[in-house]
C-alpha positions as CSV (number, residue, x, y, z in Angstrom):
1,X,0.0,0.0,0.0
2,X,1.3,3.5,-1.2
3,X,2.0,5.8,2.0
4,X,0.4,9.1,1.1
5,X,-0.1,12.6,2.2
6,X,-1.4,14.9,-0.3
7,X,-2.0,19.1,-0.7
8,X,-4.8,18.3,2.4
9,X,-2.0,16.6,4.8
10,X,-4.6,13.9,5.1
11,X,-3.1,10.0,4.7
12,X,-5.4,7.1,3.1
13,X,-7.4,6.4,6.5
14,X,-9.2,9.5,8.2
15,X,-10.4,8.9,11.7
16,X,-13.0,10.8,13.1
17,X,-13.7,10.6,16.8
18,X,-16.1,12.8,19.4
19,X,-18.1,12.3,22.6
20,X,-21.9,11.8,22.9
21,X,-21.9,15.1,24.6
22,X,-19.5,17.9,23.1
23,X,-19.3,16.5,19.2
24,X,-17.3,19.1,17.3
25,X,-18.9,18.4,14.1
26,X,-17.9,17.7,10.4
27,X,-14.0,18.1,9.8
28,X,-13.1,19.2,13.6
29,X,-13.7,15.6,14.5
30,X,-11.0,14.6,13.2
31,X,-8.2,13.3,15.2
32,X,-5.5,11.8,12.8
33,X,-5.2,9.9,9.5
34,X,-3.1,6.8,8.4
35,X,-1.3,4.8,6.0
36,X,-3.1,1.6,7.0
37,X,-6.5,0.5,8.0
38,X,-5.4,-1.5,10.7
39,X,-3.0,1.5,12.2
40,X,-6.3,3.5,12.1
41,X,-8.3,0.7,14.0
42,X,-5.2,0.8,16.7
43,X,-5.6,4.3,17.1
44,X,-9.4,4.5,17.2
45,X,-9.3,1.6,20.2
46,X,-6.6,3.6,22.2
47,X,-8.6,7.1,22.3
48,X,-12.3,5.1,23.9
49,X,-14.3,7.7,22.9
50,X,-18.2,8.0,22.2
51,X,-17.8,7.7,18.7
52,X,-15.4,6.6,16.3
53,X,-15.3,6.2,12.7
54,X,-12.3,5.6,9.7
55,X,-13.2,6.7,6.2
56,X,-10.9,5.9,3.1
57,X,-10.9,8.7,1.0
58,X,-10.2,6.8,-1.6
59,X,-13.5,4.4,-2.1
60,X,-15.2,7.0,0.2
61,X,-16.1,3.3,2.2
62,X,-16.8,4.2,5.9
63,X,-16.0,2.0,9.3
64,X,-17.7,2.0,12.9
65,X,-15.2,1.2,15.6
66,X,-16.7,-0.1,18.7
67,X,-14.7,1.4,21.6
């Protein structure tokens, strides 16, 4: 897999994360991209919030990570 950062400074794997209570909404929930799906899942398990979802902007395909 090709390790990417484009003009946006996003990599492959966006992960958006926010609380039940104090969502920040659209693009300021998000807390970090990544090369890999699977580095994306790591992170997303390590932060326990709320809420936490991984989109590849590539296929636009979209991931709920249970916390």
């Amino acid at each position: 897999m090709d390790k990417r950062e484009d003009e946006t400074g996003y990599k492959k794997f966006v992960v958006f994360c926010y609380s039940q209570y104090y969502p920040g909404g659209g693009l300021s929930d998000i807390k970090d991209s990544f090369d890999t799906l699977e580095e994306a899942r790591t992170f997303c398990l390590k932060k326990r919030e709320d809420f936490m979802e991984i989109l590849d902007r590539d296929t636009w395909e979209q991931w709920e990570v249970e916390g």
